[in-house]
VOZA-28379 format. One record per atom (N, C-alpha, C): residue in one letter; x, y, z. Coordinates in steps of 0.05 Angstrom, whole numbers, padded with zeros to 5 digits, always signed. Last residue first. Layout:
AXYZ...
//
This chain:
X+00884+00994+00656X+00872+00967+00674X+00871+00974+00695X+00899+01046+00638X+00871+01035+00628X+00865+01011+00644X+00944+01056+00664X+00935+01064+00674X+00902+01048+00661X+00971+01011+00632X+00976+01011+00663X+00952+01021+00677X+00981+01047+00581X+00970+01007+00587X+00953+01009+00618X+01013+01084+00603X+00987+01088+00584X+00964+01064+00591X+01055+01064+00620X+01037+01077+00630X+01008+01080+00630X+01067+01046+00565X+01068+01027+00586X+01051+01040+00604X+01080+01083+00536X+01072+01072+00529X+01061+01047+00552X+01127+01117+00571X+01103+01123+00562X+01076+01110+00566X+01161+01065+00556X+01159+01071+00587X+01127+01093+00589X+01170+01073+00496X+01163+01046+00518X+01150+01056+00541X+01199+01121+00493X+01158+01121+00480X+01159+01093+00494X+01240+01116+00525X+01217+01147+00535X+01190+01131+00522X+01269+01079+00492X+01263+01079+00526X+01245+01092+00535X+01239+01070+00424X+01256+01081+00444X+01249+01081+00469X+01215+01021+00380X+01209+01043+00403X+01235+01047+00414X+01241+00988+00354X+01224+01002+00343X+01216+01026+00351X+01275+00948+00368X+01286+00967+00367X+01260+01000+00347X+01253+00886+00391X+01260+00903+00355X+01271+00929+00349X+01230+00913+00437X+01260+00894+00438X+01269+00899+00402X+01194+00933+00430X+01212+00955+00440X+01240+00930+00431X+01163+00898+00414X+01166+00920+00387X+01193+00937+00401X+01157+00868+00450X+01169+00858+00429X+01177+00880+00414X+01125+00906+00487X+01147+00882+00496X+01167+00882+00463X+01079+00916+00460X+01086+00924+00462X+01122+00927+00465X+01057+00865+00462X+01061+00874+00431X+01088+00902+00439X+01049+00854+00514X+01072+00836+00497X+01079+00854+00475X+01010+00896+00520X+01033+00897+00540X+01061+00876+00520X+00970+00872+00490X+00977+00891+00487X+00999+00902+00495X+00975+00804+00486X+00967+00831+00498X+00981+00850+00488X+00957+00758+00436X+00980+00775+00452X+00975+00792+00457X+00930+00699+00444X+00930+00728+00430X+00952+00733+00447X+00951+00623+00437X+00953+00651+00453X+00939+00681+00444X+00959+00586+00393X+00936+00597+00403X+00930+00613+00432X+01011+00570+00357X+01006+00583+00372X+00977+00593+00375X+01024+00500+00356X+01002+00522+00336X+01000+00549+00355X+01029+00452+00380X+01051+00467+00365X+01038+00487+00351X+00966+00424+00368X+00983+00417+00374X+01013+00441+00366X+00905+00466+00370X+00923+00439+00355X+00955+00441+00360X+00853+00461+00396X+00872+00470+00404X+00887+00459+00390X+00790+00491+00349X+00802+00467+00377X+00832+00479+00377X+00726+00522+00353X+00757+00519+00347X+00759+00498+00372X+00687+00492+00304X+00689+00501+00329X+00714+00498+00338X+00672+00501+00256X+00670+00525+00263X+00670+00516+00299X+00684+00452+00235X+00700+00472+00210X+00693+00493+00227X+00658+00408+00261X+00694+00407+00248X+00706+00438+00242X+00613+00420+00272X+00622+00417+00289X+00657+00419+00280X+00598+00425+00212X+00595+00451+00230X+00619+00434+00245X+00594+00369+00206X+00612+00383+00188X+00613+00411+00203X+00556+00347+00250X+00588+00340+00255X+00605+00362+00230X+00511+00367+00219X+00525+00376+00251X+00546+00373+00249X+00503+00349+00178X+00505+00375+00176X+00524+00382+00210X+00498+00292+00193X+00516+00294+00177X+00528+00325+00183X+00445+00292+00219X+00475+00291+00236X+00499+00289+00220X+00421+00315+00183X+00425+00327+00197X+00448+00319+00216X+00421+00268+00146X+00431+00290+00138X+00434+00308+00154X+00396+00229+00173X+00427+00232+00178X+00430+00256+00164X+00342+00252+00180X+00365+00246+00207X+00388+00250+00201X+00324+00239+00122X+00331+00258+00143X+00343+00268+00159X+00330+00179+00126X+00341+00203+00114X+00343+00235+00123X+00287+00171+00171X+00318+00167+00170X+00330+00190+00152X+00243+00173+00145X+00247+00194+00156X+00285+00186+00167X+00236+00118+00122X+00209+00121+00158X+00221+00151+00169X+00261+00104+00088X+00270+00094+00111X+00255+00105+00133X+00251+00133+00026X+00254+00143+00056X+00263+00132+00083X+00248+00085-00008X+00264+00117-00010X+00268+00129+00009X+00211+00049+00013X+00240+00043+00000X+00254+00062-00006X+00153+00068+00020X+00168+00076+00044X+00205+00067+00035X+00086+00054-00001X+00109+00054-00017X+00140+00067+00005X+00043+00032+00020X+00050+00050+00016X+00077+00036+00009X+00016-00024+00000X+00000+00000+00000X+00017+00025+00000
//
């Protein structure tokens, strides 16, 4: 009487949805991977580094630092 060999009772369905999940779940939820830096860098580091590169001078560091200091 009814005809149900294409559908599986709505299965189909299902998995396409648990299909759709797990592909989200891969591609938009971050993970930690190994050797990868996943730190940000504060503002204070950026800072850090740029003086050590010789970018900044002792006066705009120390400034600069203040500045930081005083906003937290």
């Amino acid at each position: 009487m009814h005809d149900y060999s294409a559908h599986y009772g709505g299965m189909h369905l299902i998995w396409w949805v648990i299909w759709m999940f797990f592909l989200g779940w891969i591609f938009f939820v971050p993970a930690d991977i190994p050797y990868q830096k996943s730190k940000k860098e504060s503002p204070l580091d950026i800072l850090k580094r740029r003086f050590a590169n010789g970018e900044l001078s002792k006066e705009e560091f120390q400034e600069s630092k203040k500045i930081l200091d005083a906003n937290n």
